[in-house]
N, C-alpha and C positions, 0 to 999 in steps of 0.2 A: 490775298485773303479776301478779295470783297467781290466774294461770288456765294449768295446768301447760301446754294445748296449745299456747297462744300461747309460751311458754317454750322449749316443744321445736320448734316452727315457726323461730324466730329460732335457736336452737341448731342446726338443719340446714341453713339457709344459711351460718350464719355456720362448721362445720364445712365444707363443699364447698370456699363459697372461702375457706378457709385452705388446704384443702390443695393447693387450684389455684396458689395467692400461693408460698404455699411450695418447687411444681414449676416456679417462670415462672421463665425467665433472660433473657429480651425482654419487647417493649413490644406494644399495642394498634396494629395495621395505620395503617402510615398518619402520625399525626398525634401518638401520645401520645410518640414519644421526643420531638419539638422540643418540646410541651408543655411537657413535665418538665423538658428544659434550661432554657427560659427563666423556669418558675418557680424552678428552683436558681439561676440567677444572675439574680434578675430586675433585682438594682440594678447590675451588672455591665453588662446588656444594656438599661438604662432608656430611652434615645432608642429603641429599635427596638419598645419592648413600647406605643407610641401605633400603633400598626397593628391594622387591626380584626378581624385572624386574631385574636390576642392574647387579647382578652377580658379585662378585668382582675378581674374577679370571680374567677375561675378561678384565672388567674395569679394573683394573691396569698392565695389561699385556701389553695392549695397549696406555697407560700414556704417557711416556715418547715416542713411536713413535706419538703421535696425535700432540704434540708439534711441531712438523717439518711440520706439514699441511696434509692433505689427500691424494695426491698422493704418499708422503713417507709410509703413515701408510700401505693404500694398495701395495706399495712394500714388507714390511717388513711381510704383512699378506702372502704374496705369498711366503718368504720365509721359514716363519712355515710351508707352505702346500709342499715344495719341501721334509724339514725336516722328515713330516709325509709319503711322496712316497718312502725315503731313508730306514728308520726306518723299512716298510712295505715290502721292498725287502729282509731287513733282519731278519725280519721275516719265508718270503717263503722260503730263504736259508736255516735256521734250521729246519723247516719242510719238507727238501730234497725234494720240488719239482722243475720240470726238467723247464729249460727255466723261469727262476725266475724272471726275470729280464722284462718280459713282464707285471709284476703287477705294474710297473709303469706308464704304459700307459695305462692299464687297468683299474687302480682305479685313476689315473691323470686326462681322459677325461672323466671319468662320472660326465654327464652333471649339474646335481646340484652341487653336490662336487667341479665341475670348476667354476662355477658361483658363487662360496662364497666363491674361494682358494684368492681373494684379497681384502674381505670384513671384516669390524671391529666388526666381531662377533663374536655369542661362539661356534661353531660349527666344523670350523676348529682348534682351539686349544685344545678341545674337544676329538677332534678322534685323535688328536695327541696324547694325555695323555693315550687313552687307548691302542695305538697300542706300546705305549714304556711299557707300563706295561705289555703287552703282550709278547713284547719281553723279559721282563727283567724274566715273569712266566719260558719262555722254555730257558731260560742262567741258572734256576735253581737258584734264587735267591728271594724267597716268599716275602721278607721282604719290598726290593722296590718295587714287582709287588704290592702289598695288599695299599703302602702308596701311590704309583700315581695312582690307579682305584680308592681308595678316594676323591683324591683332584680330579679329573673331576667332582665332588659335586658343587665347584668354579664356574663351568662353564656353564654344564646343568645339572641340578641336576636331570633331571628324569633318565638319565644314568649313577646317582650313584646305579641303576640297576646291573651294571658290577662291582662295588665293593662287591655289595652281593651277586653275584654270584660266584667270589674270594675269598670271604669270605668263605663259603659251601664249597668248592673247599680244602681251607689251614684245612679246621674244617675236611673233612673226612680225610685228609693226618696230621692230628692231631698235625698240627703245631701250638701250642699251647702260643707259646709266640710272635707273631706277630699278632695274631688276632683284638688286642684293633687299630690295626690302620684303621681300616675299618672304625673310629669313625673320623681320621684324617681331612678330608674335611669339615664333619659340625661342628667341633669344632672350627677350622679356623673360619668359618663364622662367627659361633653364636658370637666369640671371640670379631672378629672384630665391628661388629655389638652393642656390647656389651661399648666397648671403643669407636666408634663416639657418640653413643645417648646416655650413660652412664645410661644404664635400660638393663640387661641381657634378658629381655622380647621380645624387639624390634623385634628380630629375628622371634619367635613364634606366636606373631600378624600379622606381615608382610605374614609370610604364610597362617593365618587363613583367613586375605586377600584376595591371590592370590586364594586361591580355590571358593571364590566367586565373582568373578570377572565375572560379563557377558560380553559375544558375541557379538566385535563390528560387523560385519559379522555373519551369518550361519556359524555355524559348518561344517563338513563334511558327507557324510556318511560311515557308517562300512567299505568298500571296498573299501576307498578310496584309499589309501596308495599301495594296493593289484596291483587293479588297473591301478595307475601310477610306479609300480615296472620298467617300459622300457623309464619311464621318468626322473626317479631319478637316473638310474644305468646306462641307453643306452642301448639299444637292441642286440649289442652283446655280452654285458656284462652280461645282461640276459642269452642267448643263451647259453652262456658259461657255464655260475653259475650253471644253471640247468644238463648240460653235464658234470661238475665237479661232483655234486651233484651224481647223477648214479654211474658215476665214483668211486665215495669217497665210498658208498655202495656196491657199485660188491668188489671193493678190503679189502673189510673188515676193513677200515679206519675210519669207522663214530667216534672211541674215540678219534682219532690222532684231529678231527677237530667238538670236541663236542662243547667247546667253543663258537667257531665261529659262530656254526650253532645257538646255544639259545641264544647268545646277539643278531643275525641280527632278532630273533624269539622275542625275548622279546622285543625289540626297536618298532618294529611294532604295535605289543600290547599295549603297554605302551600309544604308541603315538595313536591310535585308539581311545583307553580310553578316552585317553585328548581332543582329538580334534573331536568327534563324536557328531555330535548335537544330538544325541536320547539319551545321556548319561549326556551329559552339567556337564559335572564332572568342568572344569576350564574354564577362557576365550583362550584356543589354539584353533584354528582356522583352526588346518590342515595344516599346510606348509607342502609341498615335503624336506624343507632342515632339519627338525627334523631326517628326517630318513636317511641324506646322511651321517650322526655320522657314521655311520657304513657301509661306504662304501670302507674302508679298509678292512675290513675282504671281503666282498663281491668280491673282485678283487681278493684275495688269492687262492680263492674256485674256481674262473674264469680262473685262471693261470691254474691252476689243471684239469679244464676243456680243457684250451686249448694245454698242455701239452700233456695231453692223445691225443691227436687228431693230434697234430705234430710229434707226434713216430710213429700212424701208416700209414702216410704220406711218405714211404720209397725212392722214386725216391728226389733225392737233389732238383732239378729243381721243382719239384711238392711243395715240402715245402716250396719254397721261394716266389712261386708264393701264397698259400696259405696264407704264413704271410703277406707279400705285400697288400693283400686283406684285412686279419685282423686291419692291420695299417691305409689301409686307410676308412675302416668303421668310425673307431675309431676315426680319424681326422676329417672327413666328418660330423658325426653325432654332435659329440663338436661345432666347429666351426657353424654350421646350427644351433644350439638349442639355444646357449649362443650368448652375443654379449655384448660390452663395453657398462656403466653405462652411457645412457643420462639424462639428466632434462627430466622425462613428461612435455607436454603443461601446464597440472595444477600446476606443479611446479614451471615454467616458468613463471606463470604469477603472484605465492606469490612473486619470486626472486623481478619479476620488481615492483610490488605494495610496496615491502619493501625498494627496493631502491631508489623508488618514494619519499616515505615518508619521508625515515632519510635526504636524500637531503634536500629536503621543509622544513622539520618542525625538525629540528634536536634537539632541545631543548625539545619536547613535549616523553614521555615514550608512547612504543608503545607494548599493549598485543596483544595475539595470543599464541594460544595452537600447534601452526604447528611449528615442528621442523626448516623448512626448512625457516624458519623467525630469529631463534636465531643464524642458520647456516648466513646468510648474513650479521650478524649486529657482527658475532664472539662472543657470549656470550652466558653463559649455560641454555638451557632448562629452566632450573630451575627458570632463573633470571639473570640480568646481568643492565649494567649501560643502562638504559632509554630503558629497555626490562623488560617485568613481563608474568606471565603465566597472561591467560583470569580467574580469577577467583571471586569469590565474594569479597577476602580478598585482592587484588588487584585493584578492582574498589575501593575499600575504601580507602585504601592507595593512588590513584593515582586520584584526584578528577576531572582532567583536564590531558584527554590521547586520544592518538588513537586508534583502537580498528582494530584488521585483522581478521577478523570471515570468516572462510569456513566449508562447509560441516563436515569436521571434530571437529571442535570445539566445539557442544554441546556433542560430546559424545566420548572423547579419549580415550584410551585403559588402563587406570590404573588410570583416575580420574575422577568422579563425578560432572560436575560444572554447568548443567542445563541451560548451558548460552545457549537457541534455538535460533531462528531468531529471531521466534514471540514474544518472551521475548523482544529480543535486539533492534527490530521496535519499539515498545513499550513503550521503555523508553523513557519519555520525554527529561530526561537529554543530548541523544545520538540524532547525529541527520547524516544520512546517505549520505556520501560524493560518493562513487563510488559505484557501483553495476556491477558485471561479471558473465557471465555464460558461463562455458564450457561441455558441453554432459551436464552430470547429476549432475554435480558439480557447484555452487553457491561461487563467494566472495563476503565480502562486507566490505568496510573500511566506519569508523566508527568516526566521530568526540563528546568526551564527556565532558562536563561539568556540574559540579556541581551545581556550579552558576549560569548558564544561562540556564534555560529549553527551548525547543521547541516552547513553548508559548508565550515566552517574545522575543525568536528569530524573530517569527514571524511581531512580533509589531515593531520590532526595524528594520526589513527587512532585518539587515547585524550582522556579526558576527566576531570578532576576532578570527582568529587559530595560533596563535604564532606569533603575529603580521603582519599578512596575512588581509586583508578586505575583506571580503565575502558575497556576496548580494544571498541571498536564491530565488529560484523557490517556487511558490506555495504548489507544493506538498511536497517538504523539501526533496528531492531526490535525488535532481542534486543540486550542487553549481555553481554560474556564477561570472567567476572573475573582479572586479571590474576593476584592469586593463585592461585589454582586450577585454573585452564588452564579447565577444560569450560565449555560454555554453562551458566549458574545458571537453573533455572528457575522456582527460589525469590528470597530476594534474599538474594546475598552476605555475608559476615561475612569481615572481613578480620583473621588473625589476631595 
């Protein structure tokens, strides 16, 4: 560590995203609020966390930081990702390339890889796992390389890829008594899996599962990934790769960085497979951060590229001014692509409809299949005190609830519940308190009971909602609050 650049390399990422962490008041698109719930209650939510969205590497890695709340977690995530640029410089040391110390910044600012180095998922702990078994391959030590390329199983399992490739790797160098560990990561699992639902099966359905899962979105196409190679890595990062690349060939090096070359080769495939709608193998969808897994090796190959290129750079003044250039691409392009986690407007507007409601009606259980509902009220996805997921088995249990229905809610990403509009219009029992629309996106809060249909609403012209007085419109669309005389087109406060 007492090589000032490498110092100051880690000190400006680890600067950026702070101040990124520091401006976020939302999550990672998508995927990182359920994450983080389910690692904050993971033992709350233990039956549901044997589901192979889940990951349990992830999920309990993250445990004990989710307890402290979301801005600690995404510090603590930024810490694994400095961990993983350290790891990765020492790496390029023992592969004697020159100016090593620039794959910090190299694989630090590429742009995906920075945009999920503070997020609670499995991606950066991931490429951490493989870059230290990496390392631990060329220290000449099989034994831990073979059992950490396993457990990235944990985490994203299509990159237990690079355990089988470790694996073929120990089998030709005929190390013959280390091999069963290749099995280490899915045995963990199955293990686990096996002890919360106590059915050794669990495991094996759950993936039978996951490979039928449709596409809440289009797929991608074949080239997608190809394609966006200068969006996942950064364009100098590119530029370089490909100038290592040359490089690594003219000098007769392609064994020194075989590895390298068929994980970032096989990762692409793999994820192509999954995520290609002409193939509809799984419900993957194509993300760009599938592929940033391997954006430590891609920085290595980049050094190497830009190595070559600062040697023959001979006037002092000309190099400095060359790297100066390199650095500030590098900064330039990060800083332009990424930017701290805000709430979307559509997000924005479940926060305030939720906290509309727990105010109002705090007594009455409120379903909704959106995360960003269980994130406001602090309880798990799964279920929690006067929270329930939207589902059939849920209405029955809850005969008199509110109900947050948006666009996403007839059709989530890993459950089946049919609840559409036109279903939820439809039922008599439900009778429709708000209605929003933003772009192309629809909510609708939702008042149910069991005992009092629509019909009998009507006749009676008013309605109890938690001891609230509620005098209906015609159409049963709007509520008009009894104290206040006017249409509310907020929600009421009765005083």
């Amino acid at each position: 560590m007492r090589n000032p650049l490498l110092i100051f390399f880690l000190g400006v990422v680890a600067a950026i995203g702070s101040v990124w962490i520091l401006q976020s008041n939302g999550f990672y698109p998508i995927d990182e609020c359920a994450h983080f719930l389910y690692s904050r209650f993971v033992l709350n939510a233990l039956p549901v966390t044997v589901q192979t969205w889940h990951r349990p590497g992830r999920l309990w890695l993250f445990a004990l930081p989710a307890q402290l709340g979301h801005p600690f977690t995404m510090f603590f995530s930024l810490a694994l990702f400095l961990c993983l640029l350290l790891i990765t410089y020492r790496i390029a040391t023992l592969m004697d390339i020159k100016h090593a110390e620039w794959v910090v910044i190299l694989t630090g600012l590429q742009p995906i890889l920075f945009d999920i180095s503070y997020a609670c998922l499995a991606e950066v702990p991931a490429a951490l796992l493989i870059a230290l078994s990496y390392w631990y391959h060329l220290k000449g030590r099989p034994g831990w390389a073979l059992a950490i390329a396993s457990a990235v199983f944990l985490f994203r399992f299509e990159m237990y890829v690079f355990a089988v490739l470790m694996f073929f790797v120990y089998l030709r160098k005929r190390e013959w008594k280390i091999l069963p560990l290749v099995l280490l990561g899915p045995l963990i699992w199955i293990g686990s899996s096996a002890i919360i639902s106590g059915d050794v099966m669990t495991f094996f359905r759950e993936w039978s599962n996951f490979s039928h899962l449709g596409k809440y979105v289009p797929g991608v196409s074949v080239t997608y990934y190809v394609e966006n190679l200068h969006t996942i890595f950064g364009f100098a990062q590119v530029v370089l790769f490909v100038v290592g690349v040359i490089s690594i060939v003219r000098a007769k090096k392609s064994a020194d960085f075989g590895i390298l070359f068929c994980i970032i080769a096989i990762n692409i495939i793999v994820n192509t497979l999954a995520g290609a709608e002409v193939f509809h193998w799984t419900g993957s969808i194509g993300e760009l951060r599938y592929i940033a897994v391997v954006g430590p090796f891609v920085g290595i190959v980049s050094v190497y590229g830009l190595s070559e290129v600062l040697d023959r750079v001979k006037p002092s003044w000309a190099q400095l001014a060359l790297s100066l250039l390199v650095f500030g691409a590098l900064v330039f392009n990060c800083t332009l692509t990424t930017h701290p986690r805000r709430w979307a407007n559509y997000d924005q507007i479940v926060i305030n409809m939720t906290k509309a409601m727990r105010s109002e009606y705090p007594d009455l259980t409120l379903l909704s299949n959106n995360c960003i509902v269980a994130y406001v009220m602090d309880v798990p996805p799964s279920g929690g005190p006067h929270f329930g997921k939207l589902d059939t088995d849920m209405l029955k249990k809850y005969p008199e609830c509110l109900i947050l229905w948006d666009s996403f809610s007839s059709n989530p990403r890993f459950d089946k519940t049919e609840m559409t509009k036109e279903k939820m219009l439809q039922d008599t029992t439900m009778v429709l308190l708000e209605r929003y629309n933003y772009s192309d996106a629809e909510f609708l809060l939702l008042y149910r009971n069991t005992q009092v249909t629509r019909h009998s609403i009507a006749g009676a012209r008013e309605v109890q909602v938690s001891g609230h007085l509620l005098i209906l419109r015609e159409d049963f669309l709007t509520l008009q609050c009894y104290c206040t005389g006017p249409i509310c087109p907020n929600y009421c406060s009765m005083p």
